[in-house]
C-alpha positions in Angstrom: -47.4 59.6 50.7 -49.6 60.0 47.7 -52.0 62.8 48.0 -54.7 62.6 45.1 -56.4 59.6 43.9 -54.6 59.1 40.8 -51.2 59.2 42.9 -52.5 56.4 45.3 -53.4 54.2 42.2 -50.3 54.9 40.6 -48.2 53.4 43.3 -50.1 50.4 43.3 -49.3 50.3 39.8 -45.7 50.6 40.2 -45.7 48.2 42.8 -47.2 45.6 40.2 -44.5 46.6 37.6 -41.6 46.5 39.8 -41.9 43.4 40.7 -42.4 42.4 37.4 -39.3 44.2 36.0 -37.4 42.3 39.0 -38.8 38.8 37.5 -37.7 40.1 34.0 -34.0 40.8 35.3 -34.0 37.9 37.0 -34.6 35.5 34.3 -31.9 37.5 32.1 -29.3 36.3 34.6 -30.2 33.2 34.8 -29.9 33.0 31.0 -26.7 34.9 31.1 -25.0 32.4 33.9 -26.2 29.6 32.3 -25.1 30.5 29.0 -22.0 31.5 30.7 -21.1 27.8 32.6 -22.3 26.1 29.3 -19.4 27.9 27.6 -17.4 27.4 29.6 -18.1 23.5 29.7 -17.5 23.4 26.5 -20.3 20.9 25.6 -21.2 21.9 22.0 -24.6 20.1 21.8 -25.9 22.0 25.0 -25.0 25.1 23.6 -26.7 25.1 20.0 -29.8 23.6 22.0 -30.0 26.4 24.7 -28.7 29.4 22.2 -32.1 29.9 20.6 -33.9 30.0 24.1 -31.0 32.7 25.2 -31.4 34.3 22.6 -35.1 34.7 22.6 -34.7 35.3 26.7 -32.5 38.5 26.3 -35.1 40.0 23.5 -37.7 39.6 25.2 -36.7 41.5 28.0 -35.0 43.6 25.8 -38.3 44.8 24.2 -39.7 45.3 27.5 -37.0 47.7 28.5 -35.6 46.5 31.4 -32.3 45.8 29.5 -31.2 48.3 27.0 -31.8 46.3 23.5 -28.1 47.4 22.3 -26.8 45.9 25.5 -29.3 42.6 24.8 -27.3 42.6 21.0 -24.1 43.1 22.0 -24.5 39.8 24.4 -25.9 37.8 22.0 -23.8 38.8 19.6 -20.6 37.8 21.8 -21.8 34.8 22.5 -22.5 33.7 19.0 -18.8 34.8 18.1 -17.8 32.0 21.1 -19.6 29.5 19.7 -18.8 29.4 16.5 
């Protein structure tokens, strides 16, 4: 239990950015999976269209720092490598 004032309010904060952290790693595996069947699919077209939007995805949480941003790289750069 918090004791001072500025403890109590920083729970609530917490609170507030946990659950956003969980709807920023949420949506970076979702974009990882999907990114992942559409390889494996093999339909070209789908790819180039959703690559951009990965892309952007991973950075963005990436800058927000609930991925490490050489981790966000390293996936994007893997995946570039497959579709080419």
């Amino acid at each position: 239990m918090p004791n001072t004032k500025s403890a109590v309010r920083r729970v609530r904060r917490v609170k507030k950015q946990t659950q956003i952290n969980r709807i920023r790693k949420s949506k970076y595996k979702t974009a990882v999976k999907k990114m992942d069947l559409l390889l494996k699919s093999g339909e070209k077209a789908k790819i180039k269209e959703f690559f951009p939007k990965f892309q952007s995805i991973l950075m963005q949480v990436a800058k927000s720092g609930v991925v490490n941003k050489k981790t966000a790289a390293r996936k994007i750069s893997k995946t570039s490598k497959k579709i080419k």
